[in-house]
C-alpha positions as CSV (number, residue, x, y, z in Angstrom):
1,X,9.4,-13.3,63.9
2,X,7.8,-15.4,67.1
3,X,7.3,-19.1,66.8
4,X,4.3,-21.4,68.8
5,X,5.5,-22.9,72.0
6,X,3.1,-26.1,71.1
7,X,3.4,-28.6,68.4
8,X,0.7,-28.2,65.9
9,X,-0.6,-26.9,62.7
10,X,-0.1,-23.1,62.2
11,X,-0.4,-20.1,59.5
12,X,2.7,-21.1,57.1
13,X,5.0,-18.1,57.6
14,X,6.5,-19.3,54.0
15,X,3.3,-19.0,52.0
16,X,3.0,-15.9,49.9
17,X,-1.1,-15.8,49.4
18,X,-2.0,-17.3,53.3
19,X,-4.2,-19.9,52.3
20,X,-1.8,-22.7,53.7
21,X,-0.9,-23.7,57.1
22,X,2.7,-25.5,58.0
23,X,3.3,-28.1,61.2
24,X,5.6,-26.9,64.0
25,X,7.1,-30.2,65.7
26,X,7.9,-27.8,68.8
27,X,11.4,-26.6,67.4
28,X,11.3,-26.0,64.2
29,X,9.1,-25.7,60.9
30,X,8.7,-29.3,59.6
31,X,7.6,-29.4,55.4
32,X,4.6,-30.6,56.0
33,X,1.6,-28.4,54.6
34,X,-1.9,-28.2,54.2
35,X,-4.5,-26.2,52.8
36,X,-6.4,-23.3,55.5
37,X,-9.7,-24.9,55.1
38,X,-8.9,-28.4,55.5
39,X,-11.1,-29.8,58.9
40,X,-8.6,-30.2,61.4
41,X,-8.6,-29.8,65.4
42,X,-8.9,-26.9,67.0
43,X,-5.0,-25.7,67.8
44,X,-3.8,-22.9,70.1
45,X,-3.5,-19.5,68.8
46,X,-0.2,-18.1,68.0
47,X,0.7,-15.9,70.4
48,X,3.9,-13.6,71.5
49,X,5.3,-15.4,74.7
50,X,5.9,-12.5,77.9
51,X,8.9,-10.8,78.4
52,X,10.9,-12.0,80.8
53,X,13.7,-11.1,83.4
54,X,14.9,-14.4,83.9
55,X,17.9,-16.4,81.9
56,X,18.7,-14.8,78.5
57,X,16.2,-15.9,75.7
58,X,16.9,-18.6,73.4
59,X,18.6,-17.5,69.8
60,X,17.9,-18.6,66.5
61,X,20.8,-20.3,64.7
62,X,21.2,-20.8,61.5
63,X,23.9,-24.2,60.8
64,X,26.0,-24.0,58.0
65,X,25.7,-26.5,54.9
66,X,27.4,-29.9,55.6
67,X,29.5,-31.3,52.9
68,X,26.9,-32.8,50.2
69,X,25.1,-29.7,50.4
70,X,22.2,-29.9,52.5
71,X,21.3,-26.5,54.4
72,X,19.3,-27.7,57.6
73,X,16.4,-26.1,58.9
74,X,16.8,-22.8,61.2
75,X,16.4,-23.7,64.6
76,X,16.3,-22.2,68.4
77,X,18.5,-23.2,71.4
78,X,21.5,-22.4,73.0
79,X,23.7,-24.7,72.0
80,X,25.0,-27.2,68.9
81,X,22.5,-28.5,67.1
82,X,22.8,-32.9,68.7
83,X,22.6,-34.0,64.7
84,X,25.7,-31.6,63.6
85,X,27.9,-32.9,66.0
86,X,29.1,-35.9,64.6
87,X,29.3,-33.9,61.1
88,X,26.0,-36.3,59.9
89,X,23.7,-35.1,57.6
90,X,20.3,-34.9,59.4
91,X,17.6,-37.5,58.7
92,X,15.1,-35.7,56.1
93,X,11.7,-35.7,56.7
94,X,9.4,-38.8,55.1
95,X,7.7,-35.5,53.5
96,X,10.8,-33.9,52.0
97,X,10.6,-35.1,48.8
98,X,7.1,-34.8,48.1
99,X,7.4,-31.0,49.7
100,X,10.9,-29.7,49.2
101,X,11.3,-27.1,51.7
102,X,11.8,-23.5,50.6
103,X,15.7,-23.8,51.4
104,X,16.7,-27.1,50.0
105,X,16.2,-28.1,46.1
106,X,15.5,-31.5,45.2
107,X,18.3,-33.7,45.5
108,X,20.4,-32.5,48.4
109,X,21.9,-29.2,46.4
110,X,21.3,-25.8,47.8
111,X,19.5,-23.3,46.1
112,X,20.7,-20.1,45.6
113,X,24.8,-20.8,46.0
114,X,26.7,-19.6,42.6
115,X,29.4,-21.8,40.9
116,X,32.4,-21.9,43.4
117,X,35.9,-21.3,41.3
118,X,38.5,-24.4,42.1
119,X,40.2,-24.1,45.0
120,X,43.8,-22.4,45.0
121,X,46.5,-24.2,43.6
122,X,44.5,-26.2,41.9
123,X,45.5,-27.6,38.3
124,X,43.8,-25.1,35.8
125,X,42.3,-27.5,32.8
126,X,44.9,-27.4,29.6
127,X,43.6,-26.2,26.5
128,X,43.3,-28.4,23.2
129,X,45.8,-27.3,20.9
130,X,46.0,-30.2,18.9
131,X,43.8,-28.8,15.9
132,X,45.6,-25.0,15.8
133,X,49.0,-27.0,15.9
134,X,47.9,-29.2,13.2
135,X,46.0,-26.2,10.9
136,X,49.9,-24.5,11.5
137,X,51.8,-27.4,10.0
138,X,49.4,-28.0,7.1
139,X,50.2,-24.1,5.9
140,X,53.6,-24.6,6.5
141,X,54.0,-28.0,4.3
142,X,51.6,-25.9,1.6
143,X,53.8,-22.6,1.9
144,X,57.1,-25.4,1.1
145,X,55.5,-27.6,-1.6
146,X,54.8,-24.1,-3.5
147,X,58.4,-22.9,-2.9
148,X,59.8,-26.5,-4.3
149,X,57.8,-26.8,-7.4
150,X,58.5,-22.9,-8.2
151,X,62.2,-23.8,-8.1
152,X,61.9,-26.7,-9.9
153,X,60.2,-25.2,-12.5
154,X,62.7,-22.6,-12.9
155,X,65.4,-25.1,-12.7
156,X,64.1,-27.5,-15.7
157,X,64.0,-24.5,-17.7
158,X,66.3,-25.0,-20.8
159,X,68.9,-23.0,-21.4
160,X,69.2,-20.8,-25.0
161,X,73.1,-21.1,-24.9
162,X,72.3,-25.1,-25.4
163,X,73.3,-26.6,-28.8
164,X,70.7,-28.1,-31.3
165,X,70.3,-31.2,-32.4
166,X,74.1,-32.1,-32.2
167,X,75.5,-29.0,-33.8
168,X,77.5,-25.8,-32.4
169,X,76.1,-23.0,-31.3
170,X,77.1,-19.3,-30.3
171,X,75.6,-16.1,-28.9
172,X,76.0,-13.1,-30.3
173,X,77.8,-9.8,-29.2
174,X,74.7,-7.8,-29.0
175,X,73.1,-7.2,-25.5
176,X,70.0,-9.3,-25.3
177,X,66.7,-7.5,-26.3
178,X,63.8,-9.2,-24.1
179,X,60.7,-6.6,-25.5
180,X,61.1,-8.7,-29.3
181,X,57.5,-9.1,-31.5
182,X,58.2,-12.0,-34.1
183,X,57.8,-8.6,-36.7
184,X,61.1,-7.5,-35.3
185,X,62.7,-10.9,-36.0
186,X,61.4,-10.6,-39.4
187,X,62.4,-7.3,-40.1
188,X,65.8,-7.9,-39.0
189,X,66.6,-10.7,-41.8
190,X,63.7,-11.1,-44.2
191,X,63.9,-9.1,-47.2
192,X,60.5,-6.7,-47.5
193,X,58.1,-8.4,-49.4
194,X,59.7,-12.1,-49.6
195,X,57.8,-12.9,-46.8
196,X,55.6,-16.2,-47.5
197,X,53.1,-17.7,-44.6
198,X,52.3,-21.4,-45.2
199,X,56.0,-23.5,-45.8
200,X,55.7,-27.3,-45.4
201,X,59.4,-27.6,-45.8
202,X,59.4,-28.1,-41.9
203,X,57.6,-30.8,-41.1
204,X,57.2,-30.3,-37.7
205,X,56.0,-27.0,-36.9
206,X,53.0,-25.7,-36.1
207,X,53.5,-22.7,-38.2
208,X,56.1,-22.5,-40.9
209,X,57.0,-19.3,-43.6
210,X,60.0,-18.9,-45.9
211,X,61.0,-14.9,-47.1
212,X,64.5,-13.6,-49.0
213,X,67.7,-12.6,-47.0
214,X,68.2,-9.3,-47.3
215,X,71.4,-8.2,-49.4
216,X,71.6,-8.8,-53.1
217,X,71.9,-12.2,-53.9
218,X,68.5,-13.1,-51.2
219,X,69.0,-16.7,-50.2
220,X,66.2,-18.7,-48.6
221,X,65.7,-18.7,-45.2
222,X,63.4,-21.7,-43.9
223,X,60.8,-20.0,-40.7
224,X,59.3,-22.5,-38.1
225,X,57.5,-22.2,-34.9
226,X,57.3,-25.2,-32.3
227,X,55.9,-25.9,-29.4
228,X,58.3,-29.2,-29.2
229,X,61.8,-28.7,-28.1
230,X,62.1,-32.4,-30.0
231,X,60.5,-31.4,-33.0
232,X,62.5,-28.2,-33.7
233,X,65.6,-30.3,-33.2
234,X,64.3,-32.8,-35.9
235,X,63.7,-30.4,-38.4
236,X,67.0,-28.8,-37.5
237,X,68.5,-32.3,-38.1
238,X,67.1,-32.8,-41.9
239,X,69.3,-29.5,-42.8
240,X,72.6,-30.4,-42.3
241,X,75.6,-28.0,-42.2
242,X,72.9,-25.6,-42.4
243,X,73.1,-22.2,-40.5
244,X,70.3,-21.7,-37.7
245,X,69.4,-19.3,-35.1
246,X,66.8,-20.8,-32.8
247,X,65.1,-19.1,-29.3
248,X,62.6,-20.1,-26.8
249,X,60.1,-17.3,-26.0
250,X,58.5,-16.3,-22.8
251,X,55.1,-17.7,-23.8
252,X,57.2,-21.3,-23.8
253,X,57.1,-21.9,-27.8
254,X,59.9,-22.4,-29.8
255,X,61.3,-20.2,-32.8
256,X,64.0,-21.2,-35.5
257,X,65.0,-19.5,-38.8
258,X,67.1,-21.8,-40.9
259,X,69.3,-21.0,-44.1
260,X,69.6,-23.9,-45.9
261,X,73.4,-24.7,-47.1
262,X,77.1,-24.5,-45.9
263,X,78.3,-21.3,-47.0
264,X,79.5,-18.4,-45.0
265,X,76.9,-15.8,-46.0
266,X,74.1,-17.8,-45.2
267,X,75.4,-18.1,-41.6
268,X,76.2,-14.0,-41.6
269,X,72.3,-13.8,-42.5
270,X,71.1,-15.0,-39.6
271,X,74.1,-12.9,-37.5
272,X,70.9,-10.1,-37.0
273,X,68.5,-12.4,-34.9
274,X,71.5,-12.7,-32.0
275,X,70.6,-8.9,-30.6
276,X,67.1,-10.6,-29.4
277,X,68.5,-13.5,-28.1
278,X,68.5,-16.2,-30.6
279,X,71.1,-18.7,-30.5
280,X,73.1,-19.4,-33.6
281,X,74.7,-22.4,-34.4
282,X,75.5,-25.3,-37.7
283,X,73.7,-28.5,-37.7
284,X,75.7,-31.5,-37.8
């Protein structure tokens, strides 16, 4: 690429179409432009300067960016630019801002340079862990505050081998039958057809019955079903030195079969229900 020896308006080497012409201040491109066809004074032609044997031809530098980023214009001589010697950026143009040059964006950045990474050794920037740190401790307080109410719920849980409103109580010698249907507890003391659905000798209950004992004589056996631990115990209570055998299910109600009186047999009646679990016991 040759440049003009003489300051003056020329064909602008930068414009894609030709149409424009660019001032050369003697060194180097300036940004000032102009259309082709505006009336201007007759300039000298460009043309290629003759080879010659004397001193070595001047080269074309390019100077590196100074440090706020501005990329100076290419220019041609032998030795350091006079404006980069001090480091000084060099006085722009009036013109540069109302005609950026092709290698310098508007406001002092240049075009074309990717993001740089940080320098070596620099800190790397932390992450923010506060919100996975604080989603982990909410799950683990969740995952605890499960774990305690289960325990407590299976702690409250009352015991079968407790005694009943005051009186004693015993378990039976049988081995503990968990599959029981309130057909087996039936079956095991009620005579067949004595069974009656409807008793209101238990105040309490939400469902009450009487039937026969089996055997020969038959006494009465009193049939209640609670979902009250208190109300059980109160009926219990109105039957004293009565025989009982009372259970709490798996669905959380409460079943009792009372035989009203002191005697022996009565108690032996009842002595059935203990293979299921029932507790037996006298009220006092």
């Amino acid at each position: 690429m040759t440049f003009p020896s003489a300051p003056g308006w020329y064909d602008d080497p930068y414009s894609s179409d030709g149409r424009a012409e660019r001032y050369w201040d003697g060194s180097n491109w300036t940004p000032r432009r102009r259309p082709k066809d505006a009336a201007t004074p007759p300039h000298p032609q460009l043309q290629t300067p003759p080879r010659s044997t004397g001193p070595a031809p001047q080269t074309r530098h390019s100077p590196p960016p100074t440090s706020d980023g501005y990329l100076p214009p290419p220019y041609i001589g032998g030795g350091p630019r006079p404006d980069q010697s001090g480091g000084s950026k060099h006085p722009p143009h009036p013109a540069d801002e109302q005609f950026p040059a092709p290698w310098r964006a508007r406001g002092g950045a240049p075009t074309g340079f990717p993001h740089q990474p940080p320098p070596l050794g620099a800190p790397s920037p932390q992450r923010n862990t506060a919100l996975p740190r604080a989603i982990a401790i909410g799950v683990t307080v969740l995952v605890l505050g499960i774990g305690l109410v289960v325990w407590i719920s299976r702690s409250d849980r009352p015991s079968s081998e407790t005694a009943v409103a005051g009186g004693e109580s015993s378990r039976g010698s049988a081995p503990m039958t968990t599959a029981s249907t309130l057909d087996d507890w039936l079956s095991a003391v009620c005579k067949p057809g004595s069974y009656r659905n409807g008793s209101n000798q238990l105040p309490n209950a939400e469902l009450g019955a009487t039937c026969l004992s089996r055997g020969a004589n038959g006494m009465s056996i009193l049939i209640g079903q609670y979902w009250s631990k208190f109300g059980m115990e109160s009926d219990i209570a109105i039957f004293r030195m009565s025989s009982f055998a009372a259970l709490q299910t798996e669905g959380g109600f409460y079943q009792v079969f009372i035989a009203p009186g002191g005697r022996s047999s009565q108690s032996s009646a009842l002595q059935p229900l203990a293979q299921y679990g029932f507790t037996l016991g006298t009220a006092g």
